[in-house]
N, C-alpha and C positions, 0 to 999 in steps of 0.2 A: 495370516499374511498381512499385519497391519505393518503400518509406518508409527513408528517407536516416536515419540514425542518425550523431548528432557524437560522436565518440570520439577521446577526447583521442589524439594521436600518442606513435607508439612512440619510444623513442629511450633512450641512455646517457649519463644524465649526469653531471655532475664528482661528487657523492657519492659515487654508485656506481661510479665508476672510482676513488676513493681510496678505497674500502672492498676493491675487488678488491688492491689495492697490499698494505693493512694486512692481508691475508689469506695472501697469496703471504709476506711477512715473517715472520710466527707460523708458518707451513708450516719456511721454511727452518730457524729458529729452534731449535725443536721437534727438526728432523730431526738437524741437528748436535748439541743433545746428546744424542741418543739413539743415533747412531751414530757417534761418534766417541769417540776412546777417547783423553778430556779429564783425567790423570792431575795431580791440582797435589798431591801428595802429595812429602815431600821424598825423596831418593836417601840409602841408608846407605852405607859403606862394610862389609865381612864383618867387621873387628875393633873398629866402633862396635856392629855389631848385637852381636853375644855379650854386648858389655859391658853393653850393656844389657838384654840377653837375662838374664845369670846374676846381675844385679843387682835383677831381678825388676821392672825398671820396666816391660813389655811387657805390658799387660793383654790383646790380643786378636791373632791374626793367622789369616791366610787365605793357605792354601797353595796354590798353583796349579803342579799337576805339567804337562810340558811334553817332547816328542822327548831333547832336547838341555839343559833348564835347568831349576831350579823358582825358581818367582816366589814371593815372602811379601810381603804388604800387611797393615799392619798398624796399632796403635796403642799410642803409649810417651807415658806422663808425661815432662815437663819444667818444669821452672823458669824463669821470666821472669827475667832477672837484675836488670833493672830497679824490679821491684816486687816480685820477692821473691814471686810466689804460682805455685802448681805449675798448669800447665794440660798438656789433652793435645794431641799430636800427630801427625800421622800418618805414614807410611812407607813405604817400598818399598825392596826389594833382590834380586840375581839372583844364584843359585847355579847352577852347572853342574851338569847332571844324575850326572854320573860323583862329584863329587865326594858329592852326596848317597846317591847306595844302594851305592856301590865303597869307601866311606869314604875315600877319597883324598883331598891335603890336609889333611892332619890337623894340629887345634887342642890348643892346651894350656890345659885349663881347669879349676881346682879343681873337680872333680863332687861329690866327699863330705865338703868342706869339714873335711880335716884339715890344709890349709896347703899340699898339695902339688899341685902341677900333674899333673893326665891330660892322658894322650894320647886323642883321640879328635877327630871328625869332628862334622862341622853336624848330621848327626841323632843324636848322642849327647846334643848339648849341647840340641837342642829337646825332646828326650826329658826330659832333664834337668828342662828350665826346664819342662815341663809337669808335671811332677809334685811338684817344688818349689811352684810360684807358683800352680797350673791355671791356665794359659794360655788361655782360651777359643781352641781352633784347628778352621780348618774348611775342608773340603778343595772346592776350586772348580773349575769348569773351565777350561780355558785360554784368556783373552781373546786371546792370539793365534793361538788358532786357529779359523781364518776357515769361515766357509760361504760357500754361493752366493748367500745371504738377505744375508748378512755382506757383501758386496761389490756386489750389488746393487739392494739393499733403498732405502738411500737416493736413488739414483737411478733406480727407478723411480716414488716417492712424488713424486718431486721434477717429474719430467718429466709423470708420468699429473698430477698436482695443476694443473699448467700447461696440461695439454693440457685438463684440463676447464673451466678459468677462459677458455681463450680460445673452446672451442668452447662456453661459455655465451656470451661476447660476440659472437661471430661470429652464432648464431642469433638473439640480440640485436636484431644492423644486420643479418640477413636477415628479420625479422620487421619491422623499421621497413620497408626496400625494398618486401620482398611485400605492405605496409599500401599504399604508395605509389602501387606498380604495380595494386594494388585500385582504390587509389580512381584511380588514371587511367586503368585499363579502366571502373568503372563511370561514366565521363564517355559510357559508351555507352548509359548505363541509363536507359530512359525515366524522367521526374521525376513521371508520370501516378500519382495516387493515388487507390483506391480510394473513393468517398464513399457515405456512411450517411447519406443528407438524409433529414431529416423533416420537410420543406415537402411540403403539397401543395396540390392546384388552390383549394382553398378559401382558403388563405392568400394566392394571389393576385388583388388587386382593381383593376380596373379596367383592365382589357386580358381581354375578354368575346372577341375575336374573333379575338387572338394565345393565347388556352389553347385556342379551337376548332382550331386549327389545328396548335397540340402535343398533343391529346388526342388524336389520330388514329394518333401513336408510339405511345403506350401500348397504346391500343386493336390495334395490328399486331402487338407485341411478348408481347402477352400471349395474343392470338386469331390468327395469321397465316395458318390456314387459312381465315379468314373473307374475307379480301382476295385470297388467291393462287386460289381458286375462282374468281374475275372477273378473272384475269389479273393482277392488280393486283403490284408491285414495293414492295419496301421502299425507301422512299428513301436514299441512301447518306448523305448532308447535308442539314442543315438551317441555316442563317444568319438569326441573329436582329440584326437592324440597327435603332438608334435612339440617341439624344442617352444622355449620361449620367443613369444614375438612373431610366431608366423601367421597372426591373426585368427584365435581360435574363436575368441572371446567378439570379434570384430563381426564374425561368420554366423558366431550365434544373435548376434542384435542385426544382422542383413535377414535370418530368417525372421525375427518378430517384426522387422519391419516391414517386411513382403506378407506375409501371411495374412494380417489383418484380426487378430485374434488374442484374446487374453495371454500376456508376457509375463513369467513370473521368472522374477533371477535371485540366485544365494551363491551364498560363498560354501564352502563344504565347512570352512573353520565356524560358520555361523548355527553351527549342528551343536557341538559339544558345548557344554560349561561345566563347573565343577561338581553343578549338583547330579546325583546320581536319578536316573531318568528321563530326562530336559531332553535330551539329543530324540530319544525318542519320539513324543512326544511332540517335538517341531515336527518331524517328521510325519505321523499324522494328521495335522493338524493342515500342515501344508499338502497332501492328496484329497485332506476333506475339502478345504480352499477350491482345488483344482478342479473336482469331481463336480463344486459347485457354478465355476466356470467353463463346464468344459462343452464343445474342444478347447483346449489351451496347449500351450508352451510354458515347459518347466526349466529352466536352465541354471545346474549346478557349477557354477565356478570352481576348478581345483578340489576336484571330486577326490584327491588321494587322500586330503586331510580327514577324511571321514572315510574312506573305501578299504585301508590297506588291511593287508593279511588277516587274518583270524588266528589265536591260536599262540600268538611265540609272544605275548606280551608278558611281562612278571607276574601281573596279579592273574593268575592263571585262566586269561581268557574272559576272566568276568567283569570287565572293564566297561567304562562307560561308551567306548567309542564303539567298542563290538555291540552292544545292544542297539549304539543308531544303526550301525549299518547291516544290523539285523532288521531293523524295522521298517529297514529301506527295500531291503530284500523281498520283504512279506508286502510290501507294498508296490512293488514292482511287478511281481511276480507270484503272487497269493492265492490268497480263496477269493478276495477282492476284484470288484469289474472294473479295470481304471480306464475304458476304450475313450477315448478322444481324448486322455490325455499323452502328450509326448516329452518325455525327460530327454534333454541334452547337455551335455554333461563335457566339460573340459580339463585336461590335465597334459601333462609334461614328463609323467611318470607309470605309465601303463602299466611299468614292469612291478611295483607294488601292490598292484589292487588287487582283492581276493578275485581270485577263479568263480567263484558264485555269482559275481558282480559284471561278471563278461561272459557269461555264458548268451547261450541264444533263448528268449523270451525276456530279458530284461534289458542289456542293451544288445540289440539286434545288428546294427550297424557300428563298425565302427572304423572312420575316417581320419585318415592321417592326413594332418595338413604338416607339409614337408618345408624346410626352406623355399625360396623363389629361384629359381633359375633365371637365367641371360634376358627373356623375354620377360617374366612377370618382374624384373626388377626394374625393367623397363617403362613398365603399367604402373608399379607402385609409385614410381619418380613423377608420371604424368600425373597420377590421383591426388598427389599430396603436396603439388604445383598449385592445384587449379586455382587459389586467389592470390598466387603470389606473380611479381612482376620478375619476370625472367629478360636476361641478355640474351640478344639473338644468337650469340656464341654458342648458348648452351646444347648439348647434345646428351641428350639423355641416355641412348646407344654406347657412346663411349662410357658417359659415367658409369654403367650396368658391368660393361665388361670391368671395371677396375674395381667390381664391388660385390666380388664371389664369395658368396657365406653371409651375405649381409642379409638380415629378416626384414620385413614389413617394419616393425616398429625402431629398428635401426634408420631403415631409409630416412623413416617420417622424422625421425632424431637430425639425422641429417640435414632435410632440407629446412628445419625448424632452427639450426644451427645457423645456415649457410644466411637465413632472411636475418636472423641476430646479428649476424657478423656484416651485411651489406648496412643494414641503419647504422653500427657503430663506426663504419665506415663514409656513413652518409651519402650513400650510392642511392640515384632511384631506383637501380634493377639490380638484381642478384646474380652474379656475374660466375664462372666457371672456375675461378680461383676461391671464388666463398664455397664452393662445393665443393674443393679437392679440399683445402682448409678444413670444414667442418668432419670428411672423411678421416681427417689426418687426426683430428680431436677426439673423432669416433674410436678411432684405434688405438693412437697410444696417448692422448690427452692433449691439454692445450701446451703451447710453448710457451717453455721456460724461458723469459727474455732475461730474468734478474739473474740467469744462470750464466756466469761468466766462465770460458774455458781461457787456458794458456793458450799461445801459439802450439805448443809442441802437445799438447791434449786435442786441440782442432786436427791439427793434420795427421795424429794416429788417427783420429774419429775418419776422419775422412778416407783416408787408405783401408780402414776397417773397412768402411761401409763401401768401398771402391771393390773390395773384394768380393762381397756377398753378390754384387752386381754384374761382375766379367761372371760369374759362374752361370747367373742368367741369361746373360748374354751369350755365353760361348760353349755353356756344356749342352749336350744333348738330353731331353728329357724335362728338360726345368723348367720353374714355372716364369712367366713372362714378367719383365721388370717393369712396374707400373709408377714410380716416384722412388727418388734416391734424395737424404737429407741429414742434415749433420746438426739440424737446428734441436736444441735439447726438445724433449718430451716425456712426464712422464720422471719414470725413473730410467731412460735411455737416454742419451746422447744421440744418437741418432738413427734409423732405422733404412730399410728397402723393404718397401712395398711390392710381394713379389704375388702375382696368381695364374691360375692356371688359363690358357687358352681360350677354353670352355668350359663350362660345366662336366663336371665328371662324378659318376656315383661307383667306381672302380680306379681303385691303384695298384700299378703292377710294382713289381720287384726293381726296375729299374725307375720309376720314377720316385719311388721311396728312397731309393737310394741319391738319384739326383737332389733331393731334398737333401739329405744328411751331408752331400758335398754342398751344399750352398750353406747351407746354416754353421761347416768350418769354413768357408771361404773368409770370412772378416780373420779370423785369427790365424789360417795361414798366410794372408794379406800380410800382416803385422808380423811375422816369422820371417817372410819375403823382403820386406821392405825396411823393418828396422835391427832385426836379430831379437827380438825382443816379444813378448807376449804382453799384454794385459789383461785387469779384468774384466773389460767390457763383454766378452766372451762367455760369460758364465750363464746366461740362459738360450746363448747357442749351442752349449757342451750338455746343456740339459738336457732340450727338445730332443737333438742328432741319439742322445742317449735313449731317448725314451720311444724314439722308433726303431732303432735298433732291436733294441728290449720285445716291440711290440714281432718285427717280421719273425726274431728267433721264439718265443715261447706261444705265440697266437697265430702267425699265420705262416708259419710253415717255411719261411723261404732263406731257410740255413743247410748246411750240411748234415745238420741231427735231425730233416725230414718235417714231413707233412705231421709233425706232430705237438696236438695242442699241448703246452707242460702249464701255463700259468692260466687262468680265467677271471676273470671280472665277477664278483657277488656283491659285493656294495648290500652288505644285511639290511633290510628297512628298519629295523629298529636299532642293533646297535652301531649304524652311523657307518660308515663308507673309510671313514678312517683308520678305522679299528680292524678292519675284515672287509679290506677291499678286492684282494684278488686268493683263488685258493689254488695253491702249488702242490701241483702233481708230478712230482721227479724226488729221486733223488740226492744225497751228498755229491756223488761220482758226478750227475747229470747237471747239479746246479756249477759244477767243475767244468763242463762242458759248455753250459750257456753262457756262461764269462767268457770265455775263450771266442765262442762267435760273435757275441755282441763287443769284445776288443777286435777281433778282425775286420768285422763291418766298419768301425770307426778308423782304424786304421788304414783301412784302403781308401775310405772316402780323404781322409786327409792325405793321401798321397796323391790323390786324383784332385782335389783343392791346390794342392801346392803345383801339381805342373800347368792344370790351367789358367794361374796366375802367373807363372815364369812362361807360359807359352805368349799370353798376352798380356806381356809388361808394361808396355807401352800405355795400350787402352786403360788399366790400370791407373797410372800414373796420368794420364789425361782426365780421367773422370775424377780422380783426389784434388788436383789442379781446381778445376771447374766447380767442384764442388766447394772448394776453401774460399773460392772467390764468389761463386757463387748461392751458398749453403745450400739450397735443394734443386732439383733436376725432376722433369718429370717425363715420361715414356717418350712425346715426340720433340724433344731436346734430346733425348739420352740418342735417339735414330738420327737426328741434323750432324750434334756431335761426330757418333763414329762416321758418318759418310761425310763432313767437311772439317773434320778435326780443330771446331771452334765454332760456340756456341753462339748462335745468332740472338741480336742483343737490343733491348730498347732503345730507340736511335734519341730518344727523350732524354735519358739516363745515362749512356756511356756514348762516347766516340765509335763512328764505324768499325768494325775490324778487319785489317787489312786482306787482301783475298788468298796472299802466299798461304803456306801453311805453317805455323808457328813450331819453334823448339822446344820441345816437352823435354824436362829435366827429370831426373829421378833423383828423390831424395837425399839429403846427405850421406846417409845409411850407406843406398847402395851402389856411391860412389866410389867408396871404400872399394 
């Protein structure tokens, strides 16, 4: 369970191998002239030197005595013949030792310059010239003769120089390798990291009966002697199951926060990779972890990605994600003592996970956290308030009731919206209109302002959406009209915000059917009022269809009986698309469920169409209101029908007068 550090990879590259190149070169370099005995000095012959010796042109030499020879290196003026200016030169020449101290060989050289030649030898005549000209002369020792440094020096500079340049490189590409083989043994390294939450119970609202139920961890883990006195076990898992967004994940960091106790969190997709083993592997690795912290808390995110089925995969079973979640098994539930540790585990998909994986002794408990109801969406609204500035208008109550189906993470969407849209607004407080706004964005997106309709596209939209609304209004059953709006969104033109009264976890036969009259109410609207249909329609005729579909083959409430024909499979592996529901009837039978799911539809569109001709009027008043007004929200749509004119910012329009106004009906259906 370490924390994964990215560091850049080791390696040699082409700078640095041209820089080892440009180094090795200056070595060689270097070494040649310092041991090598690089002589560009010219060769005399013995009766150039003397001449030049007694003629005093010899300002310096360096005598180097020798077994068998002496060497003189030296320097003599000369004349450029060309240009006529004297420069110097340098020299070299070799005397045979016997001739120098034996005097043998002997020269004839005027020594006391009375005209007459002496007899004498090479050290008479340097004798000579040194005390004639002072010769600067100085006595060296023998560059030919050699040492062991002398002979091997350069070649050991040369060889060690090389041997360090490569056993730099070599440890180089063994420290890239050993990085490699790192990191592909830590492909065994659980990916579980330590978590410091600071949520606790009180941040979580609206799920009263899923914290009573996590309170009980804490409560074990901190007091365990208070449980194990009554026999009682710590549970090994706990499985928190519910739709996205109702705070599964939020629940699990309220218990790490409360508990006080080592927090380990993974994703389940953080189990697999491609190498065969690895998933396992982490999976040991992170109970060994545990075992060594424990008591702890284990917390798997989206436990399906690594949980589901065993057994229906192609490579027959023997796949890498069945070995994790084999070894998850064995580790949950083993020959292994895992007591003070506790796995909890979230997912949105219970219905995939193997049966082995929800039995009792692995996870023990398992907690469904549901959407929020009336009340806790109430709690959520206040929790996810607390640093922002609100309008005294605001009423959380109402907002709650107009926001049936909405999760925790939607709310928090919302009021995270609404505080955007007050700054772009440049409001200090976030006012009751950024809230219905940001719900309106939640639902069907932001408005299309660039989206221009005609005249005669506005006021179908508006009679549309007039329609959907009288059926809210007027039929029995239906769900309550909470915003009416003709402003584009989305891919709509315009929408009714319709919900139910209260919360409900039961629909009868009559309220499903109220449904399917309201969702034709827009299009028998527009059969009503213009003789005419459009396409706005086309994901009203879907939904009304597909409940239809659901009362006749799932729940029973047709003429062809309490009996299930079609069911829901959704295959975990070959996709939901493919094999999403399995039909059990017949040719004859699928004859017969056409026929009721066209009668359902049918009726509702006849029950659409008279309670739009029963209330034409209302009808045509709320298209009105709506053209001029484009949205309408629940306590206008009640001022409306009870004073037949919508009460109006006195800022913005003129009073309106108190009579009650001439509502016209379309050109249509004046006809």
């Amino acid at each position: 369970m370490d924390e994964e550090n990215n560091k850049p990879r080791a390696g040699v590259s082409r700078s640095f191998i041209f820089a080892i190149f440009i180094v090795l070169a200056i070595i060689g370099v270097v070494a040649y002239f310092i041991f090598t005995n690089t002589n560009t000095s010219s060769t005399l012959r013995p009766k150039e030197f003397v001449s030049l010796l007694t003629e005093g042109k010899i300002n310096k030499m360096q005598l180097v005595s020798a077994e068998t020879q002496v060497i003189i290196n030296g320097k003599y003026k000369d004349i450029n013949t060309t240009t006529g200016k004297e420069f110097t030169k340098t020299f070299t020449i070799n005397f045979d030792t016997r001739e120098f101290e034996n005097k043998t060989n002997q020269w004839y050289v005027d020594l006391d310059d009375d005209g007459t030649d002496d007899i004498c030898n090479i050290a008479d005549i340097i004798r000579y010239a040194d005390n004639k000209y002072e010769i600067d002369i100085i006595n060296a020792k023998n560059p030919y003769q050699t040492t062991w440094w002398d002979q091997w020096g350069p070649t050991i500079i040369l060889i060690g120089g090389s041997a360090l340049i490569m056993v730099f490189l070599l440890s180089r590409m063994s420290s890239t390798v050993n990085a490699s083989n790192r990191q592909a043994m830590d492909f065994n390294r659980s990916r579980a990291r330590k978590a410091s939450s600071k949520v606790k119970f009180s941040d979580v609202a609206g799920a009263d009966e899923e914290k009573a139920e996590t309170e009980e961890l804490v409560y074990y883990l901190k007091d365990p002697k208070k449980f194990t006195k009554f026999g009682a076990k710590l549970p090994k898992g706990v499985l928190l199951v519910g739709p996205p967004g109702c705070g599964k994940t939020l629940l699990a960091k309220a218990v790490a926060g409360e508990a006080g106790v080592p927090f380990f969190s993974i994703s389940g997709s953080d189990f697999v990779e491609m190498f065969v083993g690895v998933g396992a592997g982490r999976v040991r690795d992170m109970f060994r972890i545990a075992k060594e912290n424990a008591p702890c808390l284990v917390f798997i995110d989206e436990i399906d990605a690594v949980g589901r089925q065993r057994g229906a995969g192609l490579g027959g079973g023997n796949d890498e994600r069945e070995q994790t979640l084999n070894q998850l098994l064995v580790e949950m539930d083993g020959f292994n003592d895992n007591s003070g540790i506790i796995v909890i585990a979230a997912t949105n998909r219970d219905d995939v996970l193997d049966p082995a994986l929800l039995r009792a002794g692995r996870f023990d408990r398992k907690i469904t956290v549901s959407l929020p109801d009336r009340k806790g969406r109430e709690e959520i609204f206040k929790v996810h308030s607390r640093n922002k500035q609100l309008d005294d208008d605001v009423n959380f109550e109402n907002i709650a009731r107009r926001t049936v189906g909405f999760s925790g993470a939607d709310i928090e969407n919302i009021m995270n919206e609404a505080a955007i849209l007050a700054v772009r607004a440049n409001r200090e407080k976030i006012t009751v209109d950024d809230i219905d706004e940001a719900i309106d964005r939640r639902v069907a997106g932001p408005a299309k302002s660039s989206r221009s309709l005609s005249e005669h596209e506005k006021e179908v939209v508006a009679y549309h959406e007039a329609g959907h609304a009288i059926i809210g209004l007027r039929y029995p059953h239906s769900d309550k009209v909470q915003k009416i709006t003709i402003i584009p969104r989305g891919n709509t033109g315009g929408h009714v915000r319709m919900t139910p009264e209260e919360d409900r976890f039961l629909l009868t036969k009559k309220e499903l059917e109220a449904r399917i009259v309201g969702y034709l109410g827009g299009r028998s609207s527009e059969e009503t009022f213009f003789d005419d249909v459009s396409s706005g329609a086309q994901n009203d005729i879907e939904v009304a269809t597909q409940i239809a579909r659901v009362m006749v083959c799932e729940l029973g409430m047709s003429s062809l009986g309490p009996i299930q024909y079609e069911r829901d499979t959704g295959s975990v592996f070959l996709g939901r698309d493919y094999t999403s529901t399995q039909k059990n009837f017949s040719v004859e039978t699928a004859t017969k469920i056409d026929a009721e799911i066209r009668s359902i539809i049918e009726n509702a569109h006849k029950e659409a169409l008279r309670v739009i001709k029963e209330n034409k009027e209302d009808v045509i008043l709320l298209a009105k209101t709506l053209i001029e007004h484009e949205q309408i929200t629940a306590e206008e749509i009640d001022y409306l029908m009870e004073n037949r004119h919508l009460k109006r910012d006195e800022k913005k329009v003129e009073e309106q007068p108190k009579e009650e106004p001439q509502v016209e009906a379309p050109a249509e259906e004046k006809k």
